[in-house]
C-alpha positions as CSV (number, residue, x, y, z in Angstrom):
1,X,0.0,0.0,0.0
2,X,2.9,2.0,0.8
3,X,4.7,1.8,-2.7
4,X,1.5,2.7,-4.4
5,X,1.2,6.0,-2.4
6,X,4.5,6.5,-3.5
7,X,3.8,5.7,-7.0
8,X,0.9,8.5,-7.1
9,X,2.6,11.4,-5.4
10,X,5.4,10.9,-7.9
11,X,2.8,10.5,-10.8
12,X,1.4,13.9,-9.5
13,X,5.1,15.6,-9.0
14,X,5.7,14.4,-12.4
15,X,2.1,15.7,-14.1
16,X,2.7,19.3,-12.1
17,X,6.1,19.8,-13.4
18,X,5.2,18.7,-16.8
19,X,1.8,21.3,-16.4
20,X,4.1,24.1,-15.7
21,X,6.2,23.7,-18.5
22,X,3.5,23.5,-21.0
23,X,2.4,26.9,-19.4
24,X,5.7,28.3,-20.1
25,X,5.7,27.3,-23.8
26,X,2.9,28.9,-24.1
27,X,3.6,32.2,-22.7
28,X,6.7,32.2,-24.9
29,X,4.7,31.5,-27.8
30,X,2.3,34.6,-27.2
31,X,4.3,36.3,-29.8
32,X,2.8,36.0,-33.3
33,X,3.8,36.7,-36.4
34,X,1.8,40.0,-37.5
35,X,1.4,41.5,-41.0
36,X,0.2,44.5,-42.0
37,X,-1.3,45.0,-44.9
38,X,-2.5,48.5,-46.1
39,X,-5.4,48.7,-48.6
40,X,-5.5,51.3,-51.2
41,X,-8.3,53.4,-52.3
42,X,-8.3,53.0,-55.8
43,X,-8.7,49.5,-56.9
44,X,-6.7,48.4,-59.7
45,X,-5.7,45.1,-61.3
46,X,-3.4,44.9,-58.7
47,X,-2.4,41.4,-57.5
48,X,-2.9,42.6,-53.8
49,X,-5.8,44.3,-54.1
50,X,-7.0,41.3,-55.5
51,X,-5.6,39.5,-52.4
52,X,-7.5,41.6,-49.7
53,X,-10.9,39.6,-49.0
54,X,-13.8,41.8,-49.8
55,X,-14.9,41.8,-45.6
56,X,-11.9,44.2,-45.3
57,X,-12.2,46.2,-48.2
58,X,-15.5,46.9,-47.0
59,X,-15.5,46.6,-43.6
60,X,-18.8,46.6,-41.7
61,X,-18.9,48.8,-38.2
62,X,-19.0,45.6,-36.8
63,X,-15.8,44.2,-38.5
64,X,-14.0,47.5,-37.8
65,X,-15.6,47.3,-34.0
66,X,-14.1,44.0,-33.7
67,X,-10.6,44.8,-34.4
68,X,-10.6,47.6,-32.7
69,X,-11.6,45.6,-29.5
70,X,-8.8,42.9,-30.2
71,X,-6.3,45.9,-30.6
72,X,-7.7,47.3,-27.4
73,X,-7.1,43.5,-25.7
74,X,-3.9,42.1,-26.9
75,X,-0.7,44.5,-26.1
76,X,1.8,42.8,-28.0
77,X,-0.3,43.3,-30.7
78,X,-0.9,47.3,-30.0
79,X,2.7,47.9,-29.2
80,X,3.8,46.0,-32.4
81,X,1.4,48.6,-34.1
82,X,2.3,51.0,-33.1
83,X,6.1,50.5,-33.2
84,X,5.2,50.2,-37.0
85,X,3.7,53.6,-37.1
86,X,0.0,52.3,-37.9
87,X,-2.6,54.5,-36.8
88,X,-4.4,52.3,-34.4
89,X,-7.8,54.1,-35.6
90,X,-7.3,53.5,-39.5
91,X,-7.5,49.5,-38.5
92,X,-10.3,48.0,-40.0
93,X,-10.0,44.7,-40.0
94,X,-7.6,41.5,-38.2
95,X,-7.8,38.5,-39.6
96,X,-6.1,34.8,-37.2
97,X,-4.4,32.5,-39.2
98,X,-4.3,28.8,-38.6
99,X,-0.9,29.3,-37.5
100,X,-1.9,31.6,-35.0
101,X,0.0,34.7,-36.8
102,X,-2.1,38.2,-37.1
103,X,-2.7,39.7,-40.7
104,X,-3.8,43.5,-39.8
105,X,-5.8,45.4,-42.6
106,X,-5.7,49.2,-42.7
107,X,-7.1,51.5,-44.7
């Protein structure tokens, strides 16, 4: 009876240390890749105009609302913007990739 006490508090020394280090990746991996992209007035031909999904190009006060919330939320995300020199009000749209990265639309 004794060894299997022993057994489960060193299961549950072993799970803790292992939570703690999962919590630690994942603080470190709070930094994202973010791109800005700017969108242009005029609408030309233009590959990347092409690129920018019509939800941005058009944003809705709710799509704009949205991302100005998440701005508003996330500080990595505001200081990055702001090291870049984006106008935290022209934002009108931010976009989560499946990686996790940031693409930030402004107009």
């Amino acid at each position: 009876m004794r060894k299997l006490v022993m057994l489960a508090l060193a299961v549950l020394i072993g799970a803790m240390s292992l939570g703690s280090f999962a919590s630690a990746q994942t603080a470190r991996s709070g930094q994202v890749s973010i791109t800005v992209i700017i969108i242009k007035d005029q609408v030309d031909d233009d590959d990347e105009t092409q690129q920018v999904p019509r939800t941005y190009r058009y944003p809705s006060p709710q799509t704009i609302a949205k991302a100005q919330d998440e701005i508003a939320s996330d500080a990595y995300l505001r200081n990055f913007l702001l090291k870049k020199r984006v106008q935290l009000r022209n934002v009108v749209g931010i976009q989560t990739a499946f990686s996790g990265g940031k693409i930030v639309y402004v107009k």
